[in-house]
Biotite code that builds the C-alpha atoms (Angstrom):
import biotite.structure as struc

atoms = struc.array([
    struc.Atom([19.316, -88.221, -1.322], chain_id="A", res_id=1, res_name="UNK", atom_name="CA", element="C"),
    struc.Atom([23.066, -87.497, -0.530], chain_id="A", res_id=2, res_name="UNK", atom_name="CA", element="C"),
    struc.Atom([24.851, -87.630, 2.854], chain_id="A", res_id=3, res_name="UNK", atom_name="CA", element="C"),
    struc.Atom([27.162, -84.659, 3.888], chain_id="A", res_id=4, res_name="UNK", atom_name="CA", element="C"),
    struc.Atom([29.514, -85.553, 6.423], chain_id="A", res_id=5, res_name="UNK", atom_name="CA", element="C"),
    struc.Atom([30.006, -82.578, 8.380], chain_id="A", res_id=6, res_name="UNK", atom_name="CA", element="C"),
    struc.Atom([31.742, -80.892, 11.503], chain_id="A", res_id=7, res_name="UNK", atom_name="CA", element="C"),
    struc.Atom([31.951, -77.385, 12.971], chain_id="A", res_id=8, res_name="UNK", atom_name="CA", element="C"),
    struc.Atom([34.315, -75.158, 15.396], chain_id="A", res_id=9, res_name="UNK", atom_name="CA", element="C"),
    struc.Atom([33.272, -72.741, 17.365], chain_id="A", res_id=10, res_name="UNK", atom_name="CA", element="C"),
    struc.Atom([35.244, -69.315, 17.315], chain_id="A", res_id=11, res_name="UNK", atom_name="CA", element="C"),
    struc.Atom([36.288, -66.451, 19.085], chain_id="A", res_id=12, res_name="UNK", atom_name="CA", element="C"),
    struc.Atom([35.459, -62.884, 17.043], chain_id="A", res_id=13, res_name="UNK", atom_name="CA", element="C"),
    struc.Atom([39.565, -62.463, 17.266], chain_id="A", res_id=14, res_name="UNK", atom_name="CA", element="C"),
    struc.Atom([39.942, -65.249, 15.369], chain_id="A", res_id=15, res_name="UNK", atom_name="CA", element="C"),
    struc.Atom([37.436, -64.611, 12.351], chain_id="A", res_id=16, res_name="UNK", atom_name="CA", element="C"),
    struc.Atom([39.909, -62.803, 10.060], chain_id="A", res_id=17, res_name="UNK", atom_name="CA", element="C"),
    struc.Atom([43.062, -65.040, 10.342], chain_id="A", res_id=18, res_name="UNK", atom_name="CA", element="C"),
    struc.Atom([41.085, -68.044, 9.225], chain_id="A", res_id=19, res_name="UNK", atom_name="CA", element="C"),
    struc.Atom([39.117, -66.133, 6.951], chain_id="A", res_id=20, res_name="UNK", atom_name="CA", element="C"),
    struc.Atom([42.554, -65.356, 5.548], chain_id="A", res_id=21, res_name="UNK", atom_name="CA", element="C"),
    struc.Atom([43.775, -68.874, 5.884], chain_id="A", res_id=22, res_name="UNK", atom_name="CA", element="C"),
    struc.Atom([40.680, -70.417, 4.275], chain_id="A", res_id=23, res_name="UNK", atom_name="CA", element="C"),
    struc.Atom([41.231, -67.722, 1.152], chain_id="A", res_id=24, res_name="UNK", atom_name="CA", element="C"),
    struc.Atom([44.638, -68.731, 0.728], chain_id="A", res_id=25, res_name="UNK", atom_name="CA", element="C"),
    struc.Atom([44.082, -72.506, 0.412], chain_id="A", res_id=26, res_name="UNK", atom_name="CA", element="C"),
    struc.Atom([40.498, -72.040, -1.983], chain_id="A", res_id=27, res_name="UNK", atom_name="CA", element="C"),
    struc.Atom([42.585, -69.246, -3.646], chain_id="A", res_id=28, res_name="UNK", atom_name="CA", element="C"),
    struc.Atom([41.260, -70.563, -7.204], chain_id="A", res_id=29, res_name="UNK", atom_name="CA", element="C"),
    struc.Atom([37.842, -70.609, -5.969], chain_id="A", res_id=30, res_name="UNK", atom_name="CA", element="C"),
    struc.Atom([35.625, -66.884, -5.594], chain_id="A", res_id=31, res_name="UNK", atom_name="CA", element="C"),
    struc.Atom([34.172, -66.826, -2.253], chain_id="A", res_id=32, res_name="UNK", atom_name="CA", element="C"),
    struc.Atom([29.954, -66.634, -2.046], chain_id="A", res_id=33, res_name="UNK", atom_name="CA", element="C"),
    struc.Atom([28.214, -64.485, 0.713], chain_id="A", res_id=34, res_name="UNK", atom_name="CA", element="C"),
    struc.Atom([25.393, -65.505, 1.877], chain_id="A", res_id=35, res_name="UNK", atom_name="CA", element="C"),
    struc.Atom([22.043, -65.131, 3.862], chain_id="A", res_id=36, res_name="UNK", atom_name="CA", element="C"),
    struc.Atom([19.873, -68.258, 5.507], chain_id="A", res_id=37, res_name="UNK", atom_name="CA", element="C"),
    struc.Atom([16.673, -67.638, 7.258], chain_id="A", res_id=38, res_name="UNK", atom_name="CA", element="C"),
    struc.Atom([15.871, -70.900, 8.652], chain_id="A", res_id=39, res_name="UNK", atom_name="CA", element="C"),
    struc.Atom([12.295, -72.139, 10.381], chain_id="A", res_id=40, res_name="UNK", atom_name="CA", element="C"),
    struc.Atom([12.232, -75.303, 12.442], chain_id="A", res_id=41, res_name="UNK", atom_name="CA", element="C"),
    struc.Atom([8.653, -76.865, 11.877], chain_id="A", res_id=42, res_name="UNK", atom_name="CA", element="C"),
    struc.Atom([7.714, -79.476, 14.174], chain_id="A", res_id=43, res_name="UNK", atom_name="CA", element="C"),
    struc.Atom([5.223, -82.166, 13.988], chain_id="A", res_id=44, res_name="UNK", atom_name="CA", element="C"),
    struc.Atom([5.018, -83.501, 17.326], chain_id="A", res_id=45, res_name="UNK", atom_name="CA", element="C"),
    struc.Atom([6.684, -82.845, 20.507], chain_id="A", res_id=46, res_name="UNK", atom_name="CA", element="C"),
    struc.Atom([9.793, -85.075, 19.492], chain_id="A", res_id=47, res_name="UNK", atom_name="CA", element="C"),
    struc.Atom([12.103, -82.807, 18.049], chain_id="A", res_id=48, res_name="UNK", atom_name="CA", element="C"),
    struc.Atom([12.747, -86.160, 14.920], chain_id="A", res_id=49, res_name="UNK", atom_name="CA", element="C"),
    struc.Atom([9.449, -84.828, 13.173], chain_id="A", res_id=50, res_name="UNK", atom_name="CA", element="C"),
    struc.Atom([11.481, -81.882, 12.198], chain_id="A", res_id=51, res_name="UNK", atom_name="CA", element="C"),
    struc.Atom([10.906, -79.872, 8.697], chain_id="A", res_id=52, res_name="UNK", atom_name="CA", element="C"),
    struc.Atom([13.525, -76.886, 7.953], chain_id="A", res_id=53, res_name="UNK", atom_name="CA", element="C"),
    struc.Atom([12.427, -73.881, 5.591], chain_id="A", res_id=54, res_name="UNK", atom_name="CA", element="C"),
    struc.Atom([15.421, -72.154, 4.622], chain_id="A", res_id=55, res_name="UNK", atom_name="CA", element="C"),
    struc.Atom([14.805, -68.723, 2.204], chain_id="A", res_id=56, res_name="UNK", atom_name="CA", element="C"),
    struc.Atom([18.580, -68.712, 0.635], chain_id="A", res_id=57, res_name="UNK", atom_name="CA", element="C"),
    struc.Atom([18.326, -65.820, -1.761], chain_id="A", res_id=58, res_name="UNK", atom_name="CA", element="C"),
    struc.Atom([16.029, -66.543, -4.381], chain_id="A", res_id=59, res_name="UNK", atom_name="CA", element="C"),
    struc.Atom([14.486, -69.813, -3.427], chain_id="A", res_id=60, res_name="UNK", atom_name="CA", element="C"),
    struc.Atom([12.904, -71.921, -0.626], chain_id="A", res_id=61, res_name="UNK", atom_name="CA", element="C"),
    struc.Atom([14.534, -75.125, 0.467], chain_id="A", res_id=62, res_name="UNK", atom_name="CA", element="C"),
    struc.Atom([12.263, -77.526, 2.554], chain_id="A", res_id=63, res_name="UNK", atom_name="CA", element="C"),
    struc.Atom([14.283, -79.920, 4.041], chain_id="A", res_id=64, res_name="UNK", atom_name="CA", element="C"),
    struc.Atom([13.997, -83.040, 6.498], chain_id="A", res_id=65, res_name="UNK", atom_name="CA", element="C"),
    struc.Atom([17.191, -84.341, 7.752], chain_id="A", res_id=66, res_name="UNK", atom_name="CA", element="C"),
    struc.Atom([17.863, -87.998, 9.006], chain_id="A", res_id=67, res_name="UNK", atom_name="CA", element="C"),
    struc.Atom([20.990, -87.223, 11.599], chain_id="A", res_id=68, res_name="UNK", atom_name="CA", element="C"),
    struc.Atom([23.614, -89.484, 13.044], chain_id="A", res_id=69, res_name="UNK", atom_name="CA", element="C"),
    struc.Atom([26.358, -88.249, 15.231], chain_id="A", res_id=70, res_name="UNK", atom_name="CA", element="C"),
    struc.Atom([29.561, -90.285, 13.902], chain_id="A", res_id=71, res_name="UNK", atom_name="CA", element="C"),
    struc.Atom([31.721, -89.157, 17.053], chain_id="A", res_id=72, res_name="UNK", atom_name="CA", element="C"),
    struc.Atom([33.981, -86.460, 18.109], chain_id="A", res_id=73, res_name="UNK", atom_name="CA", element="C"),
    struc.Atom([31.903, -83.641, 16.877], chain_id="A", res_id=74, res_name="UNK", atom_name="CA", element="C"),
    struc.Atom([31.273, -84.821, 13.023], chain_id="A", res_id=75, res_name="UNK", atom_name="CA", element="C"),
    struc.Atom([27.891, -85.741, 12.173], chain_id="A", res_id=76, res_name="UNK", atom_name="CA", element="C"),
    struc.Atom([26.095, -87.436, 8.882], chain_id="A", res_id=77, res_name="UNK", atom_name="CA", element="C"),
    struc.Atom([23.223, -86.109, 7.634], chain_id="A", res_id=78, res_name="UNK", atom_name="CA", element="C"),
    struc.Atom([20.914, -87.648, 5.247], chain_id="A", res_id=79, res_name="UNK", atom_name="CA", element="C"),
    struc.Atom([18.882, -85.324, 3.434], chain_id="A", res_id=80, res_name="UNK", atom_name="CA", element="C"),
    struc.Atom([15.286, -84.900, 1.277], chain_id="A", res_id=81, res_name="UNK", atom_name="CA", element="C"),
    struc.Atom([14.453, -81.848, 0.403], chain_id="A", res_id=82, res_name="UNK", atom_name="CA", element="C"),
    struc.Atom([13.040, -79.546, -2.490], chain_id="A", res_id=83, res_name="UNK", atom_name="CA", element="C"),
    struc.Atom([13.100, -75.978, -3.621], chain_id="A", res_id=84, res_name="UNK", atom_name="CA", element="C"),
    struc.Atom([10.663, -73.573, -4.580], chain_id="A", res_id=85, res_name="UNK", atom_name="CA", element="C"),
    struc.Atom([10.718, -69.439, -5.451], chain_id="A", res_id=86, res_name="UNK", atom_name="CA", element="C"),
    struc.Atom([11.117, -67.501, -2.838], chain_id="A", res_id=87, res_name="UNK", atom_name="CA", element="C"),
    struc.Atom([7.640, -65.926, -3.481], chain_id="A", res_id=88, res_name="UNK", atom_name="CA", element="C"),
    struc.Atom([6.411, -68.803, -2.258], chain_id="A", res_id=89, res_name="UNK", atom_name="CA", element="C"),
    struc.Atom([6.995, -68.794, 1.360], chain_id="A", res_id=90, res_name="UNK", atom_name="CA", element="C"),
    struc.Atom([3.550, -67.816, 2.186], chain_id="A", res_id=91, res_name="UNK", atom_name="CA", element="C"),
    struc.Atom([1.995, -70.707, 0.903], chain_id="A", res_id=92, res_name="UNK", atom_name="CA", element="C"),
    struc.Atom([4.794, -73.303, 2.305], chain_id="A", res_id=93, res_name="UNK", atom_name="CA", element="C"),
    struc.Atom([4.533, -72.367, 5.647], chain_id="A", res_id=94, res_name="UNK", atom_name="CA", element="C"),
    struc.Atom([0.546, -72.596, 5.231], chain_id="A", res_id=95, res_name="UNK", atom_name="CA", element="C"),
    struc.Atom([1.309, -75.857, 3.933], chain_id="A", res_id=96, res_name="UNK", atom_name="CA", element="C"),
    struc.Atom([2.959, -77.328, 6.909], chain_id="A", res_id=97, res_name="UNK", atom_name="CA", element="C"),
    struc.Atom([0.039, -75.655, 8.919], chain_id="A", res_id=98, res_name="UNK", atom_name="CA", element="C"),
    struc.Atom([-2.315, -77.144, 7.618], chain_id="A", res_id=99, res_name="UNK", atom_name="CA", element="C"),
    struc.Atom([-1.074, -80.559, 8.454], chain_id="A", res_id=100, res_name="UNK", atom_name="CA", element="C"),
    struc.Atom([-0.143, -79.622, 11.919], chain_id="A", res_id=101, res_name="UNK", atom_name="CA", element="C"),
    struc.Atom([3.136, -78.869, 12.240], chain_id="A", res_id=102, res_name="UNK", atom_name="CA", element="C"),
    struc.Atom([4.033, -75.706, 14.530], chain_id="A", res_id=103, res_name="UNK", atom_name="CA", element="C"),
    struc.Atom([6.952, -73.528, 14.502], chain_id="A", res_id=104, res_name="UNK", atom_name="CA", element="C"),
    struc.Atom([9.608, -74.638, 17.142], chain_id="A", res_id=105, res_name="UNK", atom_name="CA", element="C"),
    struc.Atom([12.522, -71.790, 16.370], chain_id="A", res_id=106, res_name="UNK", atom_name="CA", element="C"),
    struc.Atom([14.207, -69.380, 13.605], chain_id="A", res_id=107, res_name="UNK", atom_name="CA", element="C"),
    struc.Atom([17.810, -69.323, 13.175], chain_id="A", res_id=108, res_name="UNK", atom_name="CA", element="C"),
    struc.Atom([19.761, -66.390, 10.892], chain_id="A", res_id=109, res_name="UNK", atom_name="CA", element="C"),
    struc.Atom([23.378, -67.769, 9.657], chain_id="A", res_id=110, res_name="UNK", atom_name="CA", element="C"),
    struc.Atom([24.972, -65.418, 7.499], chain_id="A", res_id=111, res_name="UNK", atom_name="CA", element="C"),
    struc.Atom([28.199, -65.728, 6.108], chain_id="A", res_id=112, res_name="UNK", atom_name="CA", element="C"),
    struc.Atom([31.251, -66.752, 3.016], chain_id="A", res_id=113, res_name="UNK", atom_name="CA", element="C"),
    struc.Atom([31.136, -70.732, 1.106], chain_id="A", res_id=114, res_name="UNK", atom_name="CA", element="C"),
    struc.Atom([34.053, -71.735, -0.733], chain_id="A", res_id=115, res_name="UNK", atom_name="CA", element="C"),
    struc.Atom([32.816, -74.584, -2.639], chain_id="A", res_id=116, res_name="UNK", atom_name="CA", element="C"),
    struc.Atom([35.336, -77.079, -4.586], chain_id="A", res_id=117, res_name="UNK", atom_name="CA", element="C"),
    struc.Atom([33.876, -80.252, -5.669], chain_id="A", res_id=118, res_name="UNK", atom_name="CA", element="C"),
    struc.Atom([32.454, -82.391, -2.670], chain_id="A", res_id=119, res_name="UNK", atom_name="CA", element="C"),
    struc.Atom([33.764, -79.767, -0.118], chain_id="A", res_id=120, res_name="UNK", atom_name="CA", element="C"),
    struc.Atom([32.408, -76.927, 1.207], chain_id="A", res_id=121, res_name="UNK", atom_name="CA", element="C"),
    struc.Atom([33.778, -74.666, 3.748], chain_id="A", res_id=122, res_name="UNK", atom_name="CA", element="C"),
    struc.Atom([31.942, -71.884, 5.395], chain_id="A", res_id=123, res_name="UNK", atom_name="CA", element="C"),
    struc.Atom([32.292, -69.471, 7.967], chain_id="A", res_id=124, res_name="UNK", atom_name="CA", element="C"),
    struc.Atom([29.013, -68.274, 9.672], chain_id="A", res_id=125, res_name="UNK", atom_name="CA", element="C"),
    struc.Atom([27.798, -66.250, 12.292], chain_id="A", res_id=126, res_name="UNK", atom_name="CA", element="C"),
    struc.Atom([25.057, -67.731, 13.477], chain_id="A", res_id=127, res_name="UNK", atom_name="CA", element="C"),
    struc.Atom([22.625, -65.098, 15.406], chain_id="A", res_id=128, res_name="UNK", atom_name="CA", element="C"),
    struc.Atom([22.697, -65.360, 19.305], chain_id="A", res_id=129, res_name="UNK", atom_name="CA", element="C"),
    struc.Atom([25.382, -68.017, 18.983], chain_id="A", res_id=130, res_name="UNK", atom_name="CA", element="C"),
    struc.Atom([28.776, -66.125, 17.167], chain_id="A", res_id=131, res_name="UNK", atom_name="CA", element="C"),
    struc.Atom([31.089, -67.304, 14.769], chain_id="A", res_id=132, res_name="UNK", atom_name="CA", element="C"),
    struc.Atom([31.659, -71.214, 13.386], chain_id="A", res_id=133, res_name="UNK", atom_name="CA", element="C"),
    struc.Atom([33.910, -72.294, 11.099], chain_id="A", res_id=134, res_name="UNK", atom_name="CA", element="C"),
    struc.Atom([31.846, -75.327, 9.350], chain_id="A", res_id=135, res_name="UNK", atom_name="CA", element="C"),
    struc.Atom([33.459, -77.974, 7.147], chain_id="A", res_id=136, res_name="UNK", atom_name="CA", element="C"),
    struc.Atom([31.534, -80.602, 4.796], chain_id="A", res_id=137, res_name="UNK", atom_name="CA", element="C"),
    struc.Atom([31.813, -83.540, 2.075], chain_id="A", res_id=138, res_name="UNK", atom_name="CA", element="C"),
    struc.Atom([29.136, -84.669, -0.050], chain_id="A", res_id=139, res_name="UNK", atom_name="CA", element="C"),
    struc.Atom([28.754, -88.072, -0.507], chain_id="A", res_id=140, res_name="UNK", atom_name="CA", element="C"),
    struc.Atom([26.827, -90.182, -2.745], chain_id="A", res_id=141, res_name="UNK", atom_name="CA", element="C"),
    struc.Atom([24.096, -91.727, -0.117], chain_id="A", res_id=142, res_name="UNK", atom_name="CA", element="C"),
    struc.Atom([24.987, -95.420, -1.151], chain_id="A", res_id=143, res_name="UNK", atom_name="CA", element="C"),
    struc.Atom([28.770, -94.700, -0.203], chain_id="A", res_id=144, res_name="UNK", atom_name="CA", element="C"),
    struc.Atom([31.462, -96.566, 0.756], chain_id="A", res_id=145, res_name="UNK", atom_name="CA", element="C"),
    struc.Atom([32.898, -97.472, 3.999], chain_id="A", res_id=146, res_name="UNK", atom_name="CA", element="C"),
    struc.Atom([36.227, -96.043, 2.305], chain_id="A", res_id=147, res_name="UNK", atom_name="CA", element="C"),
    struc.Atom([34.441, -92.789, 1.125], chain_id="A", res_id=148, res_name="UNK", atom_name="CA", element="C"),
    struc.Atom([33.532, -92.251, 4.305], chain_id="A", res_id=149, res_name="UNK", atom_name="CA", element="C"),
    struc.Atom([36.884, -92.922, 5.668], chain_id="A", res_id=150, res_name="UNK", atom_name="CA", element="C"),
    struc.Atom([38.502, -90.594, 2.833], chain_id="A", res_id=151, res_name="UNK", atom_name="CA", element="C"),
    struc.Atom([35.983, -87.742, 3.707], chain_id="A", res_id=152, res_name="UNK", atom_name="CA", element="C"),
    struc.Atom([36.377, -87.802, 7.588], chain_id="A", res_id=153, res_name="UNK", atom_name="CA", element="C"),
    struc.Atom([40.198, -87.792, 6.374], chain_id="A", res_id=154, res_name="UNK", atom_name="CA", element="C"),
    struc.Atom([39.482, -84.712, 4.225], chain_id="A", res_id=155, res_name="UNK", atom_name="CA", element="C"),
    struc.Atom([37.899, -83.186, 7.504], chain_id="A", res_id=156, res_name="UNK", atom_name="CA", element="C"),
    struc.Atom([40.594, -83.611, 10.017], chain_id="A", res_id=157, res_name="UNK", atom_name="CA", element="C"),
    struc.Atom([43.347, -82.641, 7.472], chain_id="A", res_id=158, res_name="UNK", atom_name="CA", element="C"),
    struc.Atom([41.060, -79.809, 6.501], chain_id="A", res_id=159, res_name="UNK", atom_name="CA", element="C"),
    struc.Atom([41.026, -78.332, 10.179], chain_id="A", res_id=160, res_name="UNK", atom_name="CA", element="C"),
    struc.Atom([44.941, -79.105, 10.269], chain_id="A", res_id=161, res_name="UNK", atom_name="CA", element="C"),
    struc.Atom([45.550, -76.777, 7.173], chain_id="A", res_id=162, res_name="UNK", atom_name="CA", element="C"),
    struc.Atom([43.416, -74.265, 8.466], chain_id="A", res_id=163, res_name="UNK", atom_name="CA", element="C"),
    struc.Atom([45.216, -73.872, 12.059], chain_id="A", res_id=164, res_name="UNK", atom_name="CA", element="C"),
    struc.Atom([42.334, -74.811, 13.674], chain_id="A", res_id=165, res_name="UNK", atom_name="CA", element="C"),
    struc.Atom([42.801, -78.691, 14.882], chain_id="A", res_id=166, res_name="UNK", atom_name="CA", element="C"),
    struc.Atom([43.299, -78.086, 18.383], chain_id="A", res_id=167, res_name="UNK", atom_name="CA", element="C"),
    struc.Atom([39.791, -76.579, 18.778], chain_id="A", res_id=168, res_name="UNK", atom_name="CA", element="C"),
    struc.Atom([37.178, -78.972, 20.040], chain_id="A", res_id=169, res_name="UNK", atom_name="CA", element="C"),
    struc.Atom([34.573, -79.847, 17.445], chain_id="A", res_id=170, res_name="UNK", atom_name="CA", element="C"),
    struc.Atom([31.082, -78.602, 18.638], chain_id="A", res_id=171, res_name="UNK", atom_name="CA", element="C"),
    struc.Atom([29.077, -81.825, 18.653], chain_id="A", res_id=172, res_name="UNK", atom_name="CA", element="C"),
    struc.Atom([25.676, -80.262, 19.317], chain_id="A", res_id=173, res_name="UNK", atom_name="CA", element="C"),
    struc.Atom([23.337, -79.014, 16.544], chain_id="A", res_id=174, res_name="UNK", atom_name="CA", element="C"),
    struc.Atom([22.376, -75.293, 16.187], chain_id="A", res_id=175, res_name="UNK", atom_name="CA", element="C"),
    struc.Atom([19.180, -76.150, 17.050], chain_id="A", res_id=176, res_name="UNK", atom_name="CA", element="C"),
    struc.Atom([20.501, -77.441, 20.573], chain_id="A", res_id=177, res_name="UNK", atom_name="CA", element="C"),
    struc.Atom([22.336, -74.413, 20.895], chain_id="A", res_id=178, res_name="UNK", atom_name="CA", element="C"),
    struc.Atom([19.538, -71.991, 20.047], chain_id="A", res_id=179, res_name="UNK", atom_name="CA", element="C"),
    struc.Atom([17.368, -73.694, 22.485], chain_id="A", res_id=180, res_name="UNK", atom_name="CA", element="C"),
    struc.Atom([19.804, -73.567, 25.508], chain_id="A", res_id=181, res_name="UNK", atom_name="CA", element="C"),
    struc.Atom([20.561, -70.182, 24.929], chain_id="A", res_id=182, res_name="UNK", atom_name="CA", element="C"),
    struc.Atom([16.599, -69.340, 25.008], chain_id="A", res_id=183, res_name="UNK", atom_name="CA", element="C"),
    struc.Atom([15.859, -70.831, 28.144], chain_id="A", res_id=184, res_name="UNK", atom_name="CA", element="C"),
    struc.Atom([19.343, -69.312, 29.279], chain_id="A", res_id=185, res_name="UNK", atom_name="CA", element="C"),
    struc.Atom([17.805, -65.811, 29.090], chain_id="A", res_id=186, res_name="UNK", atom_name="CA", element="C"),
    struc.Atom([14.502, -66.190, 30.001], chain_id="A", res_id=187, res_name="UNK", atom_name="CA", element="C"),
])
């Protein structure tokens, strides 16, 4: 398993294309990749912790179950197990999880541009029903230490200064949260 370290802004549609432009002059060196998520939250019991995630991303299925910890200030750790399969295989996935009992909770639809250089990854998503995020990430190794983490929460906050963007608040809450606020919000 490996542990991204993780934290994402919230912005205003005004503000999409100067960071978009910002983020393209610093990864410069690095082509930009569009992309598409379809996400399904399975869940096992009425605790939201017996979560599953089926993400179709292009040509492939990820299943993944994510051990979260909130490390302050809006960055979070997540610890993740997971496995792909073809994309033609969605059918019998979701039956899967059916089978043993878990039930779909919500969908969420992020589409949007990854710069990816080494351990970091920056994206900027619209996520559908919530807007526009700017989400930054290190991998780590899962057996990390205390200064790795140090040196990628450093990476992070030096990240959002390069990118103009350090006097937003991080958004602490998940998109999960989010989705589900906004659902009871409207009906």
């Amino acid at each position: 398993m490996a542990r991204e370290v993780e934290c994402k802004i919230r912005l205003q549609e005004y503000e999409v294309a100067a960071v978009r432009e910002r983020i393209g002059t610093l990864f410069a060196h690095i082509p930009p990749r569009n992309f598409f998520k379809a996400d399904t939250y399975l869940r096992y019991h009425a605790d939201d912790g017996d979560l599953v995630r089926v993400r179709v991303d292009g040509d492939e299925i990820i299943v993944t179950k994510k051990f979260k910890e909130q490390l302050g200030e809006g960055v979070e750790s997540n610890r993740e197990l997971e496995f792909s399969v073809a994309a033609g295989q969605y059918e019998a996935v979701r039956d899967f999880f059916l089978a043993l009992g878990y039930r779909p909770l919500l969908e969420k639809e992020k589409r949007g541009t990854a710069w990816t250089e080494d351990a970091c990854t920056v994206e900027l998503v619209h996520v559908a029903r919530l807007g526009w995020f700017l989400e930054l990430e290190m991998l780590l190794a899962d057996n990390h230490t205390e200064e790795e983490l140090a040196s990628a929460l450093d990476t992070l906050k030096r990240l959002r200064e390069t990118l103009e963007v350090e006097w937003h608040p991080l958004e602490g809450r998940y998109y999960m949260e989010m989705l589900k606020e906004t659902a009871k919000e409207s009906g």
